[in-house]
N, CA and C atoms as a LAMMPS dump frame, in Angstrom:
ITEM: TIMESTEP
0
ITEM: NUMBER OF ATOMS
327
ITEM: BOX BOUNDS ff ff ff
-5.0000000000000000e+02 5.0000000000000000e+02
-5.0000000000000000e+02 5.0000000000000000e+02
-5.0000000000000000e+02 5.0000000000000000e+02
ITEM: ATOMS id mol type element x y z
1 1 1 N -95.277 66.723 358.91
2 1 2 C -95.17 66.602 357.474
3 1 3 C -94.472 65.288 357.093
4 2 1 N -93.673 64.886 357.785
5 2 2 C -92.416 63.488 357.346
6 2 3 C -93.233 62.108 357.897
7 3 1 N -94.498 62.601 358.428
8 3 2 C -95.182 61.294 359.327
9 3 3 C -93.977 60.604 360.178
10 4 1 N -92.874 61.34 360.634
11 4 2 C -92.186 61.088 361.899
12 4 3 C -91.538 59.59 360.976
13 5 1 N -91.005 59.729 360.071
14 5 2 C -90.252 58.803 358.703
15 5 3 C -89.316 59.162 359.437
16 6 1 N -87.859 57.681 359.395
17 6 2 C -86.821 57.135 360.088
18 6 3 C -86.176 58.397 359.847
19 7 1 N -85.822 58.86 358.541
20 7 2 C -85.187 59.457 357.814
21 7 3 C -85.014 61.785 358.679
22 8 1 N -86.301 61.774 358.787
23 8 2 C -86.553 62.94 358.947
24 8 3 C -86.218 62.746 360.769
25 9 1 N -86.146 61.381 361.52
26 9 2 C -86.352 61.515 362.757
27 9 3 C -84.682 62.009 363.075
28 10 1 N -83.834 60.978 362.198
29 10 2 C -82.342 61.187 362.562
30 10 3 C -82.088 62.885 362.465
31 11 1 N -82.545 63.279 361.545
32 11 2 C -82.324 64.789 361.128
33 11 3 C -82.185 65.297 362.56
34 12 1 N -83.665 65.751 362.545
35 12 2 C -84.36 66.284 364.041
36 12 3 C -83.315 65.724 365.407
37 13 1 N -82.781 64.6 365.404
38 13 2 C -81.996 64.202 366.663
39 13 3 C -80.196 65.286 366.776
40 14 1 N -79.974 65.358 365.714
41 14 2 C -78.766 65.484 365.385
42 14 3 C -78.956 67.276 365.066
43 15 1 N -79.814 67.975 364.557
44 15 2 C -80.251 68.941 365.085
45 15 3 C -80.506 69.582 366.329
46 16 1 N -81.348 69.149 367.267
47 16 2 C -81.425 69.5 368.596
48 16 3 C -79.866 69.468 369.46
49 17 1 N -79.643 68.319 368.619
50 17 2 C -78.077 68.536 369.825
51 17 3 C -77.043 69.651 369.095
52 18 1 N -77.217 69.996 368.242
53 18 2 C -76.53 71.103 367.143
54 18 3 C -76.774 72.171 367.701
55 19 1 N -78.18 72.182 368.1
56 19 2 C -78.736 73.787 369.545
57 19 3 C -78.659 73.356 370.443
58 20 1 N -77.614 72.402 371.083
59 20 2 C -77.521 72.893 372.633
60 20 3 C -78.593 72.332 373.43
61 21 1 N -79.712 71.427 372.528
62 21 2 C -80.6 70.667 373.624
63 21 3 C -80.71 69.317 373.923
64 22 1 N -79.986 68.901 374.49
65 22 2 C -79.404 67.678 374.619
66 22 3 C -80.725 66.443 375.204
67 23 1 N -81.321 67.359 376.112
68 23 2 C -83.151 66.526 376.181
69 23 3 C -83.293 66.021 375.169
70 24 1 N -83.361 67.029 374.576
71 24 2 C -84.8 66.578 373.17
72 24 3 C -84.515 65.58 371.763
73 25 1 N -82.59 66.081 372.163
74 25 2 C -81.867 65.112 370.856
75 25 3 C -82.398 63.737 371.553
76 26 1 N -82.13 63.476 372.921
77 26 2 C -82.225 62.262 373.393
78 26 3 C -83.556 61.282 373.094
79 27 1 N -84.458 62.406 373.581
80 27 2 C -85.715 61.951 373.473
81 27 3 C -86.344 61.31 372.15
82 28 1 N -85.476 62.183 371.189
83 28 2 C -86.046 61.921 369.794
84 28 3 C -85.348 60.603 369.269
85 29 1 N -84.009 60.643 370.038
86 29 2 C -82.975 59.368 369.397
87 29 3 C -84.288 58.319 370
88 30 1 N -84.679 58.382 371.344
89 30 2 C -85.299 57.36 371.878
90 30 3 C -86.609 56.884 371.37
91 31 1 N -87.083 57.454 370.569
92 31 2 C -88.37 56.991 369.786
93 31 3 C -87.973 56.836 368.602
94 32 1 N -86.647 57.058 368.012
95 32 2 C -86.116 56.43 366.782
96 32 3 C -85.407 55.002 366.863
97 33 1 N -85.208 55.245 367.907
98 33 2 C -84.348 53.613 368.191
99 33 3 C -85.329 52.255 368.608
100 34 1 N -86.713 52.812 369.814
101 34 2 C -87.878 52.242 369.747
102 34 3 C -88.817 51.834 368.494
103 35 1 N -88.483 52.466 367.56
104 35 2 C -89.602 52.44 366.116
105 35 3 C -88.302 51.614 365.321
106 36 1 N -87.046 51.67 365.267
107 36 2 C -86.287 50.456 364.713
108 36 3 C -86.356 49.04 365.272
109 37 1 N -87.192 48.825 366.41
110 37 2 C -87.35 47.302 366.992
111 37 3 C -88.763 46.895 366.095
112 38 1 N -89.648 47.878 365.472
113 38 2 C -91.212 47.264 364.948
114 38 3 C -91.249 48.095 363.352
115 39 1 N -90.271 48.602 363.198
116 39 2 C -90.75 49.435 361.928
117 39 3 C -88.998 49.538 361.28
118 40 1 N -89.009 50.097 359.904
119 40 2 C -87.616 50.087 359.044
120 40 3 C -86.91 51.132 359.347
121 41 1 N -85.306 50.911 360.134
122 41 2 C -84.528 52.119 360.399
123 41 3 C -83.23 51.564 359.833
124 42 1 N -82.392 52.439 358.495
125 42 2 C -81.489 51.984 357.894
126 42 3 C -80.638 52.454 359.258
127 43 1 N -79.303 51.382 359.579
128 43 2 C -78.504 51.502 360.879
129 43 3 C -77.753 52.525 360.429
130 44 1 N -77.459 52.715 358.945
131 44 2 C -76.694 54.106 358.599
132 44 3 C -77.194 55.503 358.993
133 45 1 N -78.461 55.683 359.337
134 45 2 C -79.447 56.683 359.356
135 45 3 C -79.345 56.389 361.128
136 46 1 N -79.451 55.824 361.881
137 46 2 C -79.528 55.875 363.035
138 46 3 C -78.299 56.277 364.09
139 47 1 N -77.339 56.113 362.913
140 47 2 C -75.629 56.008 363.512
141 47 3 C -75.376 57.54 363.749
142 48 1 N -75.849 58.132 362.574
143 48 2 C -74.878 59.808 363.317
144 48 3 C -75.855 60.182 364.017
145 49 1 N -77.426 59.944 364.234
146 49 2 C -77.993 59.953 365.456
147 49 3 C -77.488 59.824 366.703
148 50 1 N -76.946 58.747 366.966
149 50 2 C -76.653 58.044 367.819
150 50 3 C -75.323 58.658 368.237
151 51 1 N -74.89 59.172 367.525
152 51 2 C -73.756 59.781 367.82
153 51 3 C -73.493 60.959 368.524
154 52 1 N -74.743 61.684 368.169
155 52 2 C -74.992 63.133 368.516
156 52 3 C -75.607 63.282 370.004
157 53 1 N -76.485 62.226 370.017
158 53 2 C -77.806 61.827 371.264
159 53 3 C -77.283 61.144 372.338
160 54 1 N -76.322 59.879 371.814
161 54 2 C -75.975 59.154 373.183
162 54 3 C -74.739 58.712 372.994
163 55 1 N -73.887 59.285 372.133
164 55 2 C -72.109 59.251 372.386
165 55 3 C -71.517 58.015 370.95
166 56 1 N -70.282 58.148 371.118
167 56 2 C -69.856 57.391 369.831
168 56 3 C -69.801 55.872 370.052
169 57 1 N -69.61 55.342 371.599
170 57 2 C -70.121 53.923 371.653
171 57 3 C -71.003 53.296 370.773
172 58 1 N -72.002 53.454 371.263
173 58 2 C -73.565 53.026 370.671
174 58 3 C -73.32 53.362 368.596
175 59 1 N -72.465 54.549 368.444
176 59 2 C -72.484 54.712 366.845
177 59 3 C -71.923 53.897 366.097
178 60 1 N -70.825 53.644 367.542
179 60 2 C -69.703 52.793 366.1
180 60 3 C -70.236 51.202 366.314
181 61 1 N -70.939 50.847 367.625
182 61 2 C -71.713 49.667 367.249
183 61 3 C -72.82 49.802 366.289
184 62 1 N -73.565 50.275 365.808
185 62 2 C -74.14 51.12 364.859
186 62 3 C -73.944 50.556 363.362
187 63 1 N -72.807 51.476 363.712
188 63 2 C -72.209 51.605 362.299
189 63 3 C -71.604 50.116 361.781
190 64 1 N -71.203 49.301 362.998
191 64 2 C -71.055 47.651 362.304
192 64 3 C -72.201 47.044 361.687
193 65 1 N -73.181 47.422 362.421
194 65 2 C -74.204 46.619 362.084
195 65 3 C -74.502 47.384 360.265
196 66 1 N -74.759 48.247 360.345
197 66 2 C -74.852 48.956 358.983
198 66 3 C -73.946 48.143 358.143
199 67 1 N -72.242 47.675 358.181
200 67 2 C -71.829 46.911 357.417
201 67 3 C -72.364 45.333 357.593
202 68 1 N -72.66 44.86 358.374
203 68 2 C -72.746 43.589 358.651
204 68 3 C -74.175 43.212 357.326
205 69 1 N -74.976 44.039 357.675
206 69 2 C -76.476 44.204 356.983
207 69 3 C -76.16 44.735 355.523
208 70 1 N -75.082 45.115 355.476
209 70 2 C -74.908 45.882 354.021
210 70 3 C -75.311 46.719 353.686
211 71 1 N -75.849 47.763 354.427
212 71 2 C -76.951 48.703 354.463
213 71 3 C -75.917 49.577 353.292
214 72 1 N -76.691 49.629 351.728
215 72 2 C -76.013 50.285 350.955
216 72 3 C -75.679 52.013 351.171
217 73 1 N -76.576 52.644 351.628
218 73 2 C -76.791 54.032 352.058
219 73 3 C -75.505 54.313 352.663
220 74 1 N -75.046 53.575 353.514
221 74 2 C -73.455 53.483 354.595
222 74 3 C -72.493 54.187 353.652
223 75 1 N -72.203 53.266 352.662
224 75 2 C -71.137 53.275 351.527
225 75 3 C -71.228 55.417 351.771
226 76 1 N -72 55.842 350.799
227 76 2 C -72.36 57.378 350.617
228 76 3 C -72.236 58.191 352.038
229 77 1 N -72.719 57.792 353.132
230 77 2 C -72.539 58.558 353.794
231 77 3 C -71.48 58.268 354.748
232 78 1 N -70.691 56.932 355.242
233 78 2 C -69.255 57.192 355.529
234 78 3 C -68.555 57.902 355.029
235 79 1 N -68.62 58.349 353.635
236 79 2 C -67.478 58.899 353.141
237 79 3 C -67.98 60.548 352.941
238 80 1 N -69.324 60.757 352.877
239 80 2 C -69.641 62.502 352.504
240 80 3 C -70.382 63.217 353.368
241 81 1 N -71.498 62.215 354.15
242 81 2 C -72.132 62.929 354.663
243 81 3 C -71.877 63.989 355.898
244 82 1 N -72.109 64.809 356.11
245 82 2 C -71.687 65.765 357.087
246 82 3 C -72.21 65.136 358.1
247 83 1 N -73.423 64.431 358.953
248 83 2 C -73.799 64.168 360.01
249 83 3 C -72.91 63.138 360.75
250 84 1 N -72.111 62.407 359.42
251 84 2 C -71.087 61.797 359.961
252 84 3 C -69.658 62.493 360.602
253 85 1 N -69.291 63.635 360.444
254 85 2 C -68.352 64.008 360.645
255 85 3 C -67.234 64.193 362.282
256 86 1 N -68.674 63.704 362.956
257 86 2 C -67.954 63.481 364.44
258 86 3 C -67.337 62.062 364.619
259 87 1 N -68.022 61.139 363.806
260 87 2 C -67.701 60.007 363.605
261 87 3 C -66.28 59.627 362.867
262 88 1 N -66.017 60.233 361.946
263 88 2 C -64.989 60.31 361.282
264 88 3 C -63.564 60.876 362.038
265 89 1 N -63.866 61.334 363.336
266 89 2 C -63.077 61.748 363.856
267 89 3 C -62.216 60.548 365.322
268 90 1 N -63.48 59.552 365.335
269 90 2 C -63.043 58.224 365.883
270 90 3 C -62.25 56.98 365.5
271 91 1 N -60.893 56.536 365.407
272 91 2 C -60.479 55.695 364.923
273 91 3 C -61.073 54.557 364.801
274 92 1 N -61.9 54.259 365.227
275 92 2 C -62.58 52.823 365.43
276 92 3 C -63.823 53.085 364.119
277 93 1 N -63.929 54.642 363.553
278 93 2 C -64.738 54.368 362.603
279 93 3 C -63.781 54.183 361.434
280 94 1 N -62.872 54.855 361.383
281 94 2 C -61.883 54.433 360.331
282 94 3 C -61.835 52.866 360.376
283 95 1 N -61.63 51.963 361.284
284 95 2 C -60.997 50.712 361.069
285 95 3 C -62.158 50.354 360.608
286 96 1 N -63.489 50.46 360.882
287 96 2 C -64.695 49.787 360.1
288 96 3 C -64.849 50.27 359.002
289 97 1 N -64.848 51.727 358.131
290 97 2 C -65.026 51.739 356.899
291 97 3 C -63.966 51.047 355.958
292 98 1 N -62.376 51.042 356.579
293 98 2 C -61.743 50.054 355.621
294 98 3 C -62.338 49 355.227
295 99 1 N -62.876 48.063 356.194
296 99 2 C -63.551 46.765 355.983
297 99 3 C -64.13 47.052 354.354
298 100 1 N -65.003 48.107 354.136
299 100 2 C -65.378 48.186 352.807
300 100 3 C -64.53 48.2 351.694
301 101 1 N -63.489 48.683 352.033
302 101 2 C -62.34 48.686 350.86
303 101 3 C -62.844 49.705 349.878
304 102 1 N -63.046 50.785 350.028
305 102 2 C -63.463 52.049 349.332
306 102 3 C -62.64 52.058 348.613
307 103 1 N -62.636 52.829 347.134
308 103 2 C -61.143 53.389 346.506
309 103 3 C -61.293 54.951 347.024
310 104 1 N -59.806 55.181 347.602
311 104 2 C -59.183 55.99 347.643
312 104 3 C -59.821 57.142 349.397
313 105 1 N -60.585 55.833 350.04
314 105 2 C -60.68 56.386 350.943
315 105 3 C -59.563 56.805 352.125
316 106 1 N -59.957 57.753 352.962
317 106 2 C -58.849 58.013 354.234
318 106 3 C -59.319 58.535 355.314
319 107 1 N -59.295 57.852 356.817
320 107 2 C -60.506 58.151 357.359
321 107 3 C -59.989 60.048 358.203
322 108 1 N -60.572 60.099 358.778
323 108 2 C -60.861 61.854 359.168
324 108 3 C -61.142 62.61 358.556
325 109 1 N -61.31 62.255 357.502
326 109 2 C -61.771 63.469 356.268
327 109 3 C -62.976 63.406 355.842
């Protein structure tokens, strides 16, 4: 139904590893991360992927690039989205969302 859209792929990655199938999160991160070298993957959308599929390394490099690019989507989901929430639990993502200078942000929350 999503024609396998960036958007619906992160879902599906971060899902599978939510049940315990750590294959399939992988597999799916791996044709999402392959289709971001020839096709449009916001790095914000790939990051709590990446997080779930192949560890917080790869996220919080990720997640720079998302600021570096300005990827506006970042802004909203550093601070609310739930898929971020393992992320939020890494200091190294805190020191990168300051960079934005949010009002009234605080990271782990």
């Amino acid at each position: 139904m999503s024609q396998r859209h960036s958007w619906a792929l992160s879902i599906l990655v971060s899902t599978y590893a939510a049940w315990g199938k750590p294959e399939q999160s992988r597999a799916l991160y791996k044709e999402l991360a392959d289709f971001s070298t020839t096709g449009c993957v916001q790095p914000s959308m790939r990051c709590s992927a990446a997080a779930d599929a192949v560890g917080l390394d790869e996220a919080i490099a990720i997640a720079q690039r998302a600021i570096d690019d300005r990827d506006p989507f970042f802004v909203m989901q550093a601070r609310t989205w739930p898929g971020y929430d393992r992320l939020r639990t890494d200091p190294r993502f805190g020191d990168l969302v300051r960079q934005l200078q949010l009002p009234n942000y605080q990271p782990g929350r």
